[in-house]
C-alpha positions, 0 to 999 in steps of 0.5 A: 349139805347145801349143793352148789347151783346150777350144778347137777346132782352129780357134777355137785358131788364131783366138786365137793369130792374135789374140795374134800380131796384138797382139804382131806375131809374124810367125813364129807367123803363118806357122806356123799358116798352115803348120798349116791347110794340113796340117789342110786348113782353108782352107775355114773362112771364119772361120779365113781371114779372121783369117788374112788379117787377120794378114797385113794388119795386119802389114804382109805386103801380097804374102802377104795379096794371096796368101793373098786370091787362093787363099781358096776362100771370100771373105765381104765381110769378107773383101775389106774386109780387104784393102781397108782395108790398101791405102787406109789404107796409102796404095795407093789406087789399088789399093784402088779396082781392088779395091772396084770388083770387090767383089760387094756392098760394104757401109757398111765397103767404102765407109768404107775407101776414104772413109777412105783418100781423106782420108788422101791429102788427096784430099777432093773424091773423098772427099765424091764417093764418099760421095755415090755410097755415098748413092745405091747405097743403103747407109746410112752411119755414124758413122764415115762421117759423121766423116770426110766432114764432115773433107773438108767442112772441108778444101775448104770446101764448107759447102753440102755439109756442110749437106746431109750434116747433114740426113743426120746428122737423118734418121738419128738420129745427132745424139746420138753425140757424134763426129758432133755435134763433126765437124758443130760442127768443121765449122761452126766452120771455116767461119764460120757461128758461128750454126749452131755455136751451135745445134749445140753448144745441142743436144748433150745429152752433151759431150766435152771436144773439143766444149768446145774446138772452141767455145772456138777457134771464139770466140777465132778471132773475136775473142769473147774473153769468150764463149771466157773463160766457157766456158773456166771452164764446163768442169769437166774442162780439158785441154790442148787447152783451155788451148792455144785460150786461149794461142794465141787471145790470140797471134791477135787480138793480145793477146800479154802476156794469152797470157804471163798465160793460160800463167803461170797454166796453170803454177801453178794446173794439174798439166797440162804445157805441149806443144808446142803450147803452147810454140810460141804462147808462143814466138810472144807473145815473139817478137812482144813482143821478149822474148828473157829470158822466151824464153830461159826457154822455151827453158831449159825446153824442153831441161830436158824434154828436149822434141823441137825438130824441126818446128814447136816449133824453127821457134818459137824460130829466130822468136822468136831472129831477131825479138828481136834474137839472130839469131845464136843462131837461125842456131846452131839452124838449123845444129843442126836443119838446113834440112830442116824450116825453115818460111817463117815462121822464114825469113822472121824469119831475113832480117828480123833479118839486114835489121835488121843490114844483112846478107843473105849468111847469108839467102841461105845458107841460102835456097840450103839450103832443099830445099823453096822455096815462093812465100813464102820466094822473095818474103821473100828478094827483098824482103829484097834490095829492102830492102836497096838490093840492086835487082840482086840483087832482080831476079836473083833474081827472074828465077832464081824464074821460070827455076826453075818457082816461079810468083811470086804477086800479093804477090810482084809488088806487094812488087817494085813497091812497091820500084820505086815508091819508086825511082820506077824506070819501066823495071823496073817496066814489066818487072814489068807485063809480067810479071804479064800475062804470069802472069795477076795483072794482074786482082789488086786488090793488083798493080793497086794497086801498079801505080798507085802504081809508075806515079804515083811514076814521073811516069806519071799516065795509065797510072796512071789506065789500069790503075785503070780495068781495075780495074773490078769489084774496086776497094777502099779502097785502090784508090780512095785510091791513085788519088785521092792519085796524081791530087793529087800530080800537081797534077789536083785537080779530077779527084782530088775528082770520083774522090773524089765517084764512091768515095762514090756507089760506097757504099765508105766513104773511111779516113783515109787516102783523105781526106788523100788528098783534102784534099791534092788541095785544097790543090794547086788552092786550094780552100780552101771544098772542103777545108774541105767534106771535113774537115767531112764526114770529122769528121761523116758518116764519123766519123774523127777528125783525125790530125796529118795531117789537120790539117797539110793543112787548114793547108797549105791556108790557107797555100798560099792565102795565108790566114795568119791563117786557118792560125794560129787553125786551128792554135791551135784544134786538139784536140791540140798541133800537133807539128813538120809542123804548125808547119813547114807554117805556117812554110813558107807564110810563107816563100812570102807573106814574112810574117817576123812569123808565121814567127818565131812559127811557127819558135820553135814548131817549135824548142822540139818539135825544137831541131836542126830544120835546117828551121826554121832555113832557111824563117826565114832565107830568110823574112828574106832574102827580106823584105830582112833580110839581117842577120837573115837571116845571124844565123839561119845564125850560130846554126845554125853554133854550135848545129851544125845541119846543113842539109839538102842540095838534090840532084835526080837522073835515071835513064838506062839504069838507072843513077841519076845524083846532082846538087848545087847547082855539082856539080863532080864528075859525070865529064861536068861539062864538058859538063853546064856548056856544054849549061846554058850554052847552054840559060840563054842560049837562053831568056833571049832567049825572053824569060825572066828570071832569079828574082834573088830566089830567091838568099837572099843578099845578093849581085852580081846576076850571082854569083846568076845563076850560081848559079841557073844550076847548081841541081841540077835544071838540071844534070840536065835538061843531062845528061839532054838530052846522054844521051837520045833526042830523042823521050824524057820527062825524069823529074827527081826532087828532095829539096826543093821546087822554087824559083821560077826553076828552075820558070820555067827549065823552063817554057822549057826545055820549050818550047825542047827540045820534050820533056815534063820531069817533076819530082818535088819533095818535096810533087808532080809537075811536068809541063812541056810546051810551055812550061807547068806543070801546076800552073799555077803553084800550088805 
């Protein structure tokens, strides 16, 4: 090998390592190092150290360790270079057994193992060592600064990066623009906008990355126009800068201005969108249901040719499965495979498959998935739960437990908010039981779903119980799930004073709180109260009116008998009343038989909905039970000729987790004989306690004792019967029911109660009915 001259032996052998480095020429390496050996250079502290560099930037970790241990002079260059290749080589133990032995690390030693701790996302040992490096004396720089104030951003520890910016002052390396744009990041990433600013303000040089970190920083924070005016300041964009625009807009929520943001970059730019662009336009047109304008994308992206493993693919099987072309993402994920496939592109997945009613493929390829966090466990047994699949749900769920995966506070109350609208007691107790269990009962989202589980399932005082140990984490939401569940059932009063103890707590009520409170009004007659709350919503908390406020403020005319109070509030709305308002009134005329206003309510109801079977059937019985029998069966003629069907009553009661549906007359229960006899039985018991058949409550002209056979087989007595044949004499009765309970069959149960001795909990369409001891709690105000 032929050294160059005029060099000397050993600067020539330093200059071929060089070149052997940048070429990575392990052969030329070992040569020289056989030559230094035969020339007895070893003890050229320079020559040894280029060589030990050789070895460690070629990856040859035995042969540098070697080399290390035999040099018979070692400079702190010397363990530096051997540090950095095992910290930044990912061998961090190591590289703390060997800085522990240097002689005297300087600011290189403390920054290789600082480096290597952030490589390992170890960012508090990170900050620890830099503050260990602060006090053994040695100064640090740039390169200190930047990485220990990446670690502040990884963790958070904004306090920290405070006093490591007061560092950056003393030292006088504000002005190196790295270190300024690390302080800017890790303001920007905390929150503390105002500090940014005032970091950003000072900078008298700016790189394109101090630009861009402001730009994201105010599009992160929904300061769409101060992001726009710096945008266009910049002289020199780059794509980073186009990509904080695009992927701000998809953000906040403005899909359609991060098409036009990237439909600009594309003419007025010679910059090429990349991945990262094309992943946040993919994710505007997923949210948009764009499949053309995706399918462009996705034109475009094999055209260039353009990598689709990892986040860029995860994109497209997001935008396919949200825009309706589920199978065409399923194709990409059996191209690409599963081993990438993130929990959002998942969870899209099973959300196009739910929308088809089909979760076996889900399932597949939720059961492919090698890494399965909480998230993607949650979305397939929610997926489940959605489609009816409650079985399979729970299975799931309890595979999750077995398994090892600790289901979180979302997993819990995505499950109980399934439960609660099964009003399925038994499982959601389970599910109680659970959450303690794993420490997630103290979560203010399983606490609120907890509330709605147990209310929905007839259970107000456990529902009152775990809003209490909510004591110190209480939200809106708590507040208003609370106060909805003690109006529903029938505890208005103690509703309204929960609603005077949220407003003295300084938690302002939403909307959806004060339809909360104004139900609560309307099921105790407080006609004054509700009219205090609706004025005080409007007025003190701003919120303007929804259809459903304005429905509760009629409904609560109505229940109250104030016919023509409910009328003028309705022709006196701000907005046109739509179908539930109508159907509020007409449902109010139907209790006071006012067969004048109901006609009026129901012609209404009729030109916004012609086939509303509703309206149809409150003016028919209106006019039955006014005694217009011949205008009554009119009514039932029409809906016959204009083929609008009736909604069927049904009530229906779960014994040992198997739900069981009843009709009026049911005939086809496998227990029907019995059911039959056991009302039969029931029906002349209480008569003799003095009960009396509600005749009126038939809507038909008919033999007194053809209506009293038939409100003996109303579909809530027929699962009471069942009921009381098929549970324990000591066990609450839960009943639910599609429509609203009729006058006999809520005086029945009053009776009925009272002569089994069990509490019976009847669920109808608008409250709960608790019936104990031969009384209702709704006092019979319904």
């Amino acid at each position: 090998m032929e050294i160059p001259k005029p060099l000397s032996q050993s600067d020539a052998y330093v200059h071929l390592l060089q070149s052997a480095i940048k070429s990575r020429d392990s052969s030329t390496g070992r040569f020289i190092h056989a030559r230094i050996i035969k020339h007895g250079l070893q003890l050229s502290a320079f020559l040894m150290n280029n060589l030990l560099n050789f070895y460690s930037k070629t990856s040859s970790f035995t042969d540098a360790h070697r080399l290390f241990a035999e040099m018979p002079l070692k400079t702190t260059f010397s363990w530096n270079i051997l540090l950095a290749s095992y910290a930044k080589g990912g061998n961090i133990e190591t590289a703390r057994r060997l800085f522990d032995e240097i002689p005297q690390p300087d600011s290189v030693s403390w920054n290789s193992m600082i480096v290597g701790y952030n490589q390992m996302g170890l960012f508090y040992t990170s900050i620890y060592t830099f503050l260990k490096m602060i006090s053994s004396g040695v100064s640090p720089n740039q390169f200190t600064f930047t990485n220990v104030l990446a670690s502040c951003v990884a963790t958070g520890t904004l306090d920290i990066g405070n006093k490591v910016h007061s560092f950056v002052v003393k030292l006088g390396l504000t002005g190196v623009v790295p270190v300024a744009n690390s302080l800017l990041n890790m303001y920007a990433k905390s929150g503390d906008s105002a500090m940014a600013k005032v970091v950003f303000d000072r900078m008298r040089l700016r790189d394109k990355s101090t630009w861009n970190i402001m730009i994201s920083m105010h599009m992160q924070f929904g300061r769409l126009d101060t992001a726009l005016a710096l945008f266009y300041q910049m002289t020199d964009r780059d794509i980073v800068s186009w990509n904080s625009i695009i992927a701000g807009y998809c953000h906040q929520g403005y899909d359609v201005k991060a098409l036009e943001t990237f439909s600009y970059m594309f003419r007025s730019s010679s910059l090429k969108p990349d991945k990262f662009t094309l992943g946040s336009v993919l994710s505007a047109c997923a949210n948009l249901e764009s499949l053309k304008l995706g399918k462009q994308l996705h034109a475009f992206i094999v055209r260039a040719d353009i990598d689709i493993s990892g986040a860029l693919g995860n994109a497209l099987i997001s935008m396919y499965a949200k825009s309706g072309a589920v199978k065409i993402a399923r194709t990409i994920v059996e191209l690409r495979g599963t081993s990438s496939l993130n929990v959002i592109a998942f969870t899209s997945l099973l959300n196009g498959y739910v929308k088809i009613g089909d979760v076996n493929p889900a399932r597949e390829i939720f059961d492919s998935l090698k890494c399965r966090d909480v998230v993607a466990w949650t979305a397939m047994i929610v997926g489940y739960a959605q489609n009816g699949l409650l079985n399979d749900a729970l299975e799931l769920f309890r595979l999750m437990i077995t398994e090892g995966t600790r289901p979180n506070s979302y997993t819990l109350a995505a499950l109980l908010s399934v439960f609660s609208s099964l009003a399925s007691l038994d499982h959601g107790k389970q599910l109680h039981a659970t959450a303690i269990r794993l420490e997630e009962v103290s979560s203010v989202s399983v606490g609120n779903a907890l509330i709605t589980m147990y209310s929905r399932s007839g259970c107000i005082k456990d529902a009152r119980k775990v809003f209490n140990q909510i004591c110190t984490e209480r939200d809106t939401l708590t507040w208003t799930s609370m106060i909805i569940a003690l109006a529903q059932h029938g505890l208005g009063n103690k509703a309204i004073e929960l609603f005077e103890e949220m407003l003295k707590s300084n938690l302002k009520p939403d909307h959806i709180t004060y339809v909360g409170v104004l139900s609560a009004c309307t099921h105790v007659g407080l006609v004054e109260q509700g009219k205090r709350y609706f004025n005080l919503m409007k007025n003190v908390h701003r919120i303007e009116p929804t259809p459903s406020h304005y429905a509760c403020m009629i409904d609560l005319f109505g229940r109250a008998g104030l016919m023509e109070d409910a009328y003028n509030f309705i022709i006196s709305m701000p907005i046109e009343p739509d179908v539930i308002a109508w159907g509020s009134l007409l449902s109010s005329c139907r209790v006071h038989k006012n067969m004048d206003l109901a006609k009026v309510a129901a012609e209404k109801l009729l030109l916004i909905d012609p086939n509303n079977s509703g309206a149809y059937s409150a003016l028919a019985n209106t006019l039955s039970a006014c005694g217009k029998w011949e205008d009554a069966a009119k009514i039932r003629k029409l809906m016959k000729v204009r083929e609008v069907k009736k909604e069927q009553g049904f009530s229906w009661v779960q014994i040992q987790n198997k739900v069981h549906i009843f009709g009026v007359e049911d005939a086809l229960h496998p227990q029907r004989d019995a059911i039959y006899r056991m009302m039969s039985k029931i029906w002349k018991e209480i008569k003799k306690m003095g009960f009396t058949p509600d005749t009126d409550s038939v809507l038909h002209d008919l033999e007194q004792e053809v209506k009293e056979q038939i409100l003996r087989h109303h579909s809530e007595k027929l699962a009471i019967a069942f009921a009381l044949i098929n549970s324990p004499g000591y066990t609450t009765l839960r009943i639910m029911k599609n429509l609203r309970v009729c006058n006999d069959c809520h005086s029945a149960i009053k009776y009925i109660s009272k002569l089994v001795g069990r509490e019976i909990i009847v669920r109808d369409v608008t409250r709960f009915h608790h019936f104990k001891d031969g009384s209702c709690s709704c006092q019979d105000y319904w």
